[in-house]
VEXMARLO-424764 format. One line per 5 residues: their letters; for each residue z, x, y of C-alpha. Coordinates in Angstrom, 1 decimal, decimal comma. Example, Ala and Ser with C-alpha at 12.3 -4.5 7.8 and 13.67 -1.06 7.14 Angstrom:
! residues 2
AS> 7,8:12,3:-4,5; 7,1:13,7:-1,1
***
This chain:
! residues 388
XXXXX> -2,7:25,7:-10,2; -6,2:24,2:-11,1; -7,9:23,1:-7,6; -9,3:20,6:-9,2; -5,8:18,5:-9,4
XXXXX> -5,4:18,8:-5,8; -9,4:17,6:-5,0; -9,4:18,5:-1,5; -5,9:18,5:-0,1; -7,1:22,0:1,6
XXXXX> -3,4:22,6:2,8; -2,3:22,4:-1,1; -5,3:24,1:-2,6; -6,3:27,0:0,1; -2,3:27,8:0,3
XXXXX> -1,9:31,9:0,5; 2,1:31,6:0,5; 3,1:30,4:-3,2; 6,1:31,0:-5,6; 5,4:31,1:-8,9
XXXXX> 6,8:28,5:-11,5; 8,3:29,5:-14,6; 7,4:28,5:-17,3; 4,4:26,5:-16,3; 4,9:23,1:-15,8
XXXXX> 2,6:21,1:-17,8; 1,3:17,7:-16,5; -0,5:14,6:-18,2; -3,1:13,3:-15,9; -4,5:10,1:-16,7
XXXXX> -7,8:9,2:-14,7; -10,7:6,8:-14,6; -13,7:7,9:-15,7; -15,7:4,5:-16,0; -15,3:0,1:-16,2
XXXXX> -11,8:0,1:-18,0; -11,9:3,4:-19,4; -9,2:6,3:-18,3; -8,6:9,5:-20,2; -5,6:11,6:-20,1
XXXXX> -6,0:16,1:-19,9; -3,5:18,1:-19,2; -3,2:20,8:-16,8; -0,7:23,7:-16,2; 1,0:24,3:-12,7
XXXXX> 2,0:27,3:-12,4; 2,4:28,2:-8,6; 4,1:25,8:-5,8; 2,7:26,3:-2,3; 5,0:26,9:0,4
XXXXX> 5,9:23,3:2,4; 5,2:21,7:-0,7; 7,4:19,7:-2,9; 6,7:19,7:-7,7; 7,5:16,1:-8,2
XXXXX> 7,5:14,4:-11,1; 6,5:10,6:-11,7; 9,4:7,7:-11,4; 7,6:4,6:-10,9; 4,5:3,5:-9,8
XXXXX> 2,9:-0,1:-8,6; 0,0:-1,3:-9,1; -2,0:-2,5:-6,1; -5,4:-4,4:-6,2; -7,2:-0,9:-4,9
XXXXX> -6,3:0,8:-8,0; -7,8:-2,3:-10,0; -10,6:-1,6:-8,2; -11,4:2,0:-9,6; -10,2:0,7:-12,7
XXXXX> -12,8:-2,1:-13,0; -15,2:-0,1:-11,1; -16,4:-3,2:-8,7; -16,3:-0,4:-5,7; -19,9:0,2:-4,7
XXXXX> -21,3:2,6:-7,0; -22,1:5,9:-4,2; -18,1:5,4:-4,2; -17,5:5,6:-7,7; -20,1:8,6:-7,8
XXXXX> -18,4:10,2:-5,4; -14,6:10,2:-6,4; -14,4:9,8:-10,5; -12,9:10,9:-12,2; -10,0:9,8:-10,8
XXXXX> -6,0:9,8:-11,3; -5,0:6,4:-9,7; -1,3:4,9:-8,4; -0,3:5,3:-4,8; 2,3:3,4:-4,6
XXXXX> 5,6:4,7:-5,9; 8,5:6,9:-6,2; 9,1:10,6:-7,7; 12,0:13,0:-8,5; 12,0:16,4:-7,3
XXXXX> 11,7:19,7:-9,7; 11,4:22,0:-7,3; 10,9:22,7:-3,9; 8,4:25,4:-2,1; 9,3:28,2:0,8
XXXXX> 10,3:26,6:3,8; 11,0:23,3:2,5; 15,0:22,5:3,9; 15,3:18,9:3,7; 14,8:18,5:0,3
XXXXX> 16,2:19,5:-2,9; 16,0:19,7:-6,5; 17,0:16,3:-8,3; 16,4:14,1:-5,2; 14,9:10,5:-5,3
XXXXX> 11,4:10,2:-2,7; 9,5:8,3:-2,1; 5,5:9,0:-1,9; 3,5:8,9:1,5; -0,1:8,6:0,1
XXXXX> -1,2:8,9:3,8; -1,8:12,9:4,6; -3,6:12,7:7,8; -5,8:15,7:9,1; -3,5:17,7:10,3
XXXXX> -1,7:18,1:7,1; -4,4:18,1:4,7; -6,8:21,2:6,4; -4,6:23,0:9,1; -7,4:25,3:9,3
XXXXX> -9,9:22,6:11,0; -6,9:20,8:12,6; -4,3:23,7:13,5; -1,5:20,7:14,7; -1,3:17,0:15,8
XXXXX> -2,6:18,3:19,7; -5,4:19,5:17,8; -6,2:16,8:15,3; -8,4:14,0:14,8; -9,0:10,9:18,0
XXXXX> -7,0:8,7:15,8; -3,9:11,5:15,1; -3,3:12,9:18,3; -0,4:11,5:20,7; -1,8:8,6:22,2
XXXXX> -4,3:8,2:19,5; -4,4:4,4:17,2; -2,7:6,2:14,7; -2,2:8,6:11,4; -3,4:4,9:9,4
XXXXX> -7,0:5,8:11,1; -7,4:9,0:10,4; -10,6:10,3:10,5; -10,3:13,0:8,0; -7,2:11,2:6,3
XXXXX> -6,9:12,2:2,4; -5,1:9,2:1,0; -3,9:9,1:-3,1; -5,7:7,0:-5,1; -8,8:7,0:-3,3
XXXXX> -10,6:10,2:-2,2; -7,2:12,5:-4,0; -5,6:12,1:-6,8; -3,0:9,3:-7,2; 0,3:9,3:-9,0
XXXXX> -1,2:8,8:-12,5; 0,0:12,2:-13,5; 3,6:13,6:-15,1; 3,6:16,1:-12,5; 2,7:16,8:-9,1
XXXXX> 2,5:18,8:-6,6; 2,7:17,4:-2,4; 3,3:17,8:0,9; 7,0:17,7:1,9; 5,8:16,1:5,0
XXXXX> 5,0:13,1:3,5; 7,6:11,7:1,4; 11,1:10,6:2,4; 14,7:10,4:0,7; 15,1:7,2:-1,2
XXXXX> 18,6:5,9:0,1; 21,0:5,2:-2,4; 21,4:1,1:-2,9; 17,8:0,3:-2,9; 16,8:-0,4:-6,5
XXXXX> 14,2:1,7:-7,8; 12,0:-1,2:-8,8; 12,2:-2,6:-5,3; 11,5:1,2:-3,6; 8,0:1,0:-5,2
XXXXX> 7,4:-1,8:-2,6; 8,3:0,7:0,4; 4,2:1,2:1,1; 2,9:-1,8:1,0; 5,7:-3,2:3,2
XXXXX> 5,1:-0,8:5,7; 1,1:-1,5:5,9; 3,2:-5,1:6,8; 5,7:-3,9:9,3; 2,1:-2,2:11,2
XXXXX> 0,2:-5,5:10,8; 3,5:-7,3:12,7; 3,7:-4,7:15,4; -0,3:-4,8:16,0; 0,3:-8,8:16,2
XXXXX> 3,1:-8,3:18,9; 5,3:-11,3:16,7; 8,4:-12,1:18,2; 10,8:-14,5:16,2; 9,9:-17,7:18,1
XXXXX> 6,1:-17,2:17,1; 4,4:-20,0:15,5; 2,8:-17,8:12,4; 0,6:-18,9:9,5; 0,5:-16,7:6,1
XXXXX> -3,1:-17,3:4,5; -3,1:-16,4:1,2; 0,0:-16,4:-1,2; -0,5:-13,3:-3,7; 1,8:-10,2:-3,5
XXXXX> 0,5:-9,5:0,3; 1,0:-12,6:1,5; 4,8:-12,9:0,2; 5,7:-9,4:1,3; 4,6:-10,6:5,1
XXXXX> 6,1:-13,8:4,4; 9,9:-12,3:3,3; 9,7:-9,5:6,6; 8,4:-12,0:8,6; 11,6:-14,3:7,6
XXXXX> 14,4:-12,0:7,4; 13,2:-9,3:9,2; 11,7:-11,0:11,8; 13,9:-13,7:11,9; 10,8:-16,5:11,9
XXXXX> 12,5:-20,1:11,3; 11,1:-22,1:8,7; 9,4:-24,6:10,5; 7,4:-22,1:12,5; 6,1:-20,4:9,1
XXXXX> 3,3:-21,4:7,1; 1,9:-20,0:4,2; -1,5:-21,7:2,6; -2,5:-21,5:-1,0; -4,5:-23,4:-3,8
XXXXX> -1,6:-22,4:-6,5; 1,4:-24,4:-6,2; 3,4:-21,7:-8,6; 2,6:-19,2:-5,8; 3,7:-21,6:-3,2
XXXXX> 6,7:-22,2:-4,9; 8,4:-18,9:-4,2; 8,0:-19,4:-0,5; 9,7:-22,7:-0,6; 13,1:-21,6:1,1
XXXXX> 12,1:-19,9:3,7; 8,9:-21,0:4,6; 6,7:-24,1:4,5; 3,3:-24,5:2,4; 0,6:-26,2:1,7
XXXXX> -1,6:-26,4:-1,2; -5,2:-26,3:0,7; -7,0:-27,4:-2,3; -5,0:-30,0:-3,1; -4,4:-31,7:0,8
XXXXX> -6,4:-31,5:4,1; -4,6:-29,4:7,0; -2,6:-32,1:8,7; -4,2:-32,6:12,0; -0,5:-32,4:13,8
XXXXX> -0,5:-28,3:13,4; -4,3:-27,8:14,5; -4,3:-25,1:16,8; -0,9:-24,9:17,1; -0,3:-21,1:15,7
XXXXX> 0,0:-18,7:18,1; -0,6:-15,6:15,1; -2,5:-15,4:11,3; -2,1:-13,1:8,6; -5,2:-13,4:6,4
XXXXX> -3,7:-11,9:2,9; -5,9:-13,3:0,2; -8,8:-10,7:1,0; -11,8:-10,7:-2,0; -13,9:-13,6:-2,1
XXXXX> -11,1:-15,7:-0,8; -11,3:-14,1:2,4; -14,2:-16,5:3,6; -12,0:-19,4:3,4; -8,4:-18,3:4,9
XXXXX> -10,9:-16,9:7,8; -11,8:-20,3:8,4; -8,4:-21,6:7,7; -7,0:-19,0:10,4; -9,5:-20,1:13,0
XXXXX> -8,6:-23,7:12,6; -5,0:-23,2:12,5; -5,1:-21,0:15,5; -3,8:-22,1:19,5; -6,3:-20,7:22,0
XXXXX> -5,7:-17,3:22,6; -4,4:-16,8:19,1; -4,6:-13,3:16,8; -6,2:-13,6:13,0; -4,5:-10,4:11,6
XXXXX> -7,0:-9,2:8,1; -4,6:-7,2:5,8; -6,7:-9,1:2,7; -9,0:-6,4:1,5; -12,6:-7,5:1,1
XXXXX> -15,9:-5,9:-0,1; -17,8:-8,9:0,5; -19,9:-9,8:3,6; -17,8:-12,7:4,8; -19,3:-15,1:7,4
XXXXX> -17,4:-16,3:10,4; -18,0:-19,2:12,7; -18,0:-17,4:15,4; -18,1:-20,2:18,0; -14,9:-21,4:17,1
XXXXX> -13,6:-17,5:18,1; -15,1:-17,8:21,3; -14,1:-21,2:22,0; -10,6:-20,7:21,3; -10,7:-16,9:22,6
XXXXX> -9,1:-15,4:19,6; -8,6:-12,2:18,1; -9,4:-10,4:14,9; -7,5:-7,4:14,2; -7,3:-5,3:10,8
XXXXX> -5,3:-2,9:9,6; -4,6:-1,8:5,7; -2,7:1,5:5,6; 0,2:2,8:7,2; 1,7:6,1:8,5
XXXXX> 4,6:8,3:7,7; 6,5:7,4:10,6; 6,5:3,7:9,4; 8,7:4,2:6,5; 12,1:4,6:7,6
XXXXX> 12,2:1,3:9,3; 11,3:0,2:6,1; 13,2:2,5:4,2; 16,5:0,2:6,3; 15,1:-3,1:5,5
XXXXX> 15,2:-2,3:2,0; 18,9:-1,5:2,3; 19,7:-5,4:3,5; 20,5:-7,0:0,3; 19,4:-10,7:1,1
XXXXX> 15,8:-8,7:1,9; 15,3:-7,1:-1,3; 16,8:-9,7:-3,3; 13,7:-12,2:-1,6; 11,6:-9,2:-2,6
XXXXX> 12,8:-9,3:-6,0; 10,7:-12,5:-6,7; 7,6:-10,8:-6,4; 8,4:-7,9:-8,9; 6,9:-8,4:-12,3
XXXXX> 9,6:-9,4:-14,7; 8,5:-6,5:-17,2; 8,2:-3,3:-16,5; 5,6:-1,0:-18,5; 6,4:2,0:-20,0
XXXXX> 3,3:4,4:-20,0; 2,9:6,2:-23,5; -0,6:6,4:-23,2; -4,2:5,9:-21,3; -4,3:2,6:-23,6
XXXXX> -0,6:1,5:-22,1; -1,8:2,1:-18,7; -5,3:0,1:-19,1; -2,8:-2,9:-20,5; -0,6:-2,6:-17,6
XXXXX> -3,5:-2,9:-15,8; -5,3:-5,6:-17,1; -2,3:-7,9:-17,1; -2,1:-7,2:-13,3; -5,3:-8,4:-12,6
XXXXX> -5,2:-11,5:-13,9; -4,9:-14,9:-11,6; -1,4:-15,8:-13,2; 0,2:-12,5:-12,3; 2,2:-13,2:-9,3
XXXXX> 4,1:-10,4:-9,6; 4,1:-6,4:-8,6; 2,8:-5,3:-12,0; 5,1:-1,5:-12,3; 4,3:1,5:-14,2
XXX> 7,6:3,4:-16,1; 6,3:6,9:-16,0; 9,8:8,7:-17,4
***
């Protein structure tokens, strides 16, 4: 197998155990090389590390991060640094085969992808076991989500955008029979949700506020609901596009904060906020979630930003509340999701948020349209890639 399509996954690519595949499995790899351009090469695999799973490519969403490489608005040392690169990590995969020492897994099942392989994982020479591992990976540690040495898909290793794969059995998990493929893709970004919840100690008599009305903020919306069990009345979600809002209207209350003032009867009266917009938004739903906020209230940033966003910081002290952030999740965070999924009121909610087409990939071209349709202000949908 060419190191180069594992791109620093030590475990994968310094592996001395291997059985050899026969014939060679060939893979398309599609990858950004520059602003809205991605080429596709092939490459051959022909060994399969022990511990490791060949996967090939299901389905694959596309999240806002990807459509960041893909427009190349990351700051350029980034960009320098990790294109060309194969995007996607988000998704679900099909066994082909399975490595030596791999017993939970076999040919022909349904997984889906952790992109998440923490320290540990990746270079067991530097980190021989979880004791052993990075501040943030060790027991008693924040969490596998901080990892300090954390190899993630679709940012500094290879995404999904490839035919074929090869990854660690360690992080991917059996896709349970029921759960539409189409609503699986959601597992990750749901579980970046159900960590953003725990860190935010809700509780379903919490008074919570959703800022921002986009994929995130519906995701956390629906768990927060149904999952949660958060009554209407004492969930909020804020927007400036009433077809966004719409969505929410069963199970949640809105407001359109271009359109009307924040009523002065729910001023500081949330005890939690989930800032989801992110990007240049992010400035405003900040402001919204320190106005909305009780004293002693938490702002919870899942939005994504890479602007310098100002903050009133007086109000924060006044009030005494909290900003916390989180924006990836951990392999033990997905079978709680995994049994959400399996609630059918749950993924039928989440089945508002999933794209109405879904794109077949022929092509770099057919990816790049997928792409562009998903980054455009009237998409209010989990754009999803047909890789089969």
């Amino acid at each position: 197998m060419n190191v180069r399509l594992v791109k620093g996954i030590k475990f994968i690519e310094k592996a001395t155990r291997k059985k050899s595949i026969s014939p060679p499995i060939r893979s398309r790899i599609f990858e950004v090389i520059g602003p809205y351009k991605i080429r596709e090469r092939q490459e051959e695999i022909t060994t399969l590390p022990e511990r490791c799973v060949l996967l090939k490519t299901i389905l694959t969403g596309i999240c806002h991060a990807d459509l960041r490489y893909v427009s190349c608005s990351r700051p350029p040392h980034i960009l320098r640094e990790r294109l060309p690169l194969p995007i996607f990590h988000e998704g679900i995969a099909r066994i082909v085969d399975v490595g030596d020492s791999v017993r939970n897994f076999h040919r022909d099942d349904l997984v889906v992808i952790v992109p998440n392989v923490p320290c540990y994982i990746q270079d067991p020479e530097k980190y021989p076991d979880v004791y052993r591992a990075c501040e943030s990976c060790r027991p008693g540690g924040p969490g596998e989500n901080l990892c300090r040495d954390v190899k993630f898909l679709s940012s500094n290793a290879p995404g999904l955008s490839r035919t074929f794969f090869i990854h660690p059995a360690s992080c991917m998990f059996h896709l349970p029979e029921g759960i539409p493929e189409e609503i699986a893709v959601l597992t990750e970004p749901l579980t970046v949700i159900k960590r953003a919840i725990e860190l935010a100690d809700v509780n379903y008599n919490s008074r919570v506020a959703v800022l921002g009305g986009g994929f995130m903020g519906f995701i956390t919306a629906a768990t927060l609901s149904h999952i949660i069990g958060i009554s209407k009345q004492n969930l909020l979600v804020t927007d400036i596009f009433d077809f966004k809002l719409e969505k929410f209207k069963d199970f949640a209350e809105t407001l359109n904060v271009k359109k009307t003032s924040i009523p002065k009867d729910i001023l500081s009266s949330f005890d939690i906020a989930f800032e989801c917009a992110g990007g240049k938004a992010a400035g405003s739903t900040i402001e919204q979630a320190l106005t909305l906020l009780s004293p002693g209230g938490t702002c919870l940033l899942i939005g994504v930003s890479e602007e310098k966003i100002p903050i009133r910081t007086r109000i924060l002290l006044e009030k005494g509340l909290t900003l916390k952030g989180t924006t990836r999740s951990a392999a033990i965070d997905y079978p709680e999701v995994l049994n959400w999924l399996q609630r059918n009121d749950f993924a039928e909610t989440l089945r508002r948020i999933v794209y109405p087409q879904i794109f077949k990939v022929q092509d770099a071209d057919s990816i790049l349209s997928a792409c562009r349709i998903a980054e455009l202000p009237e998409t209010h949908g989990k754009v999803i890639l047909d890789w089969r």
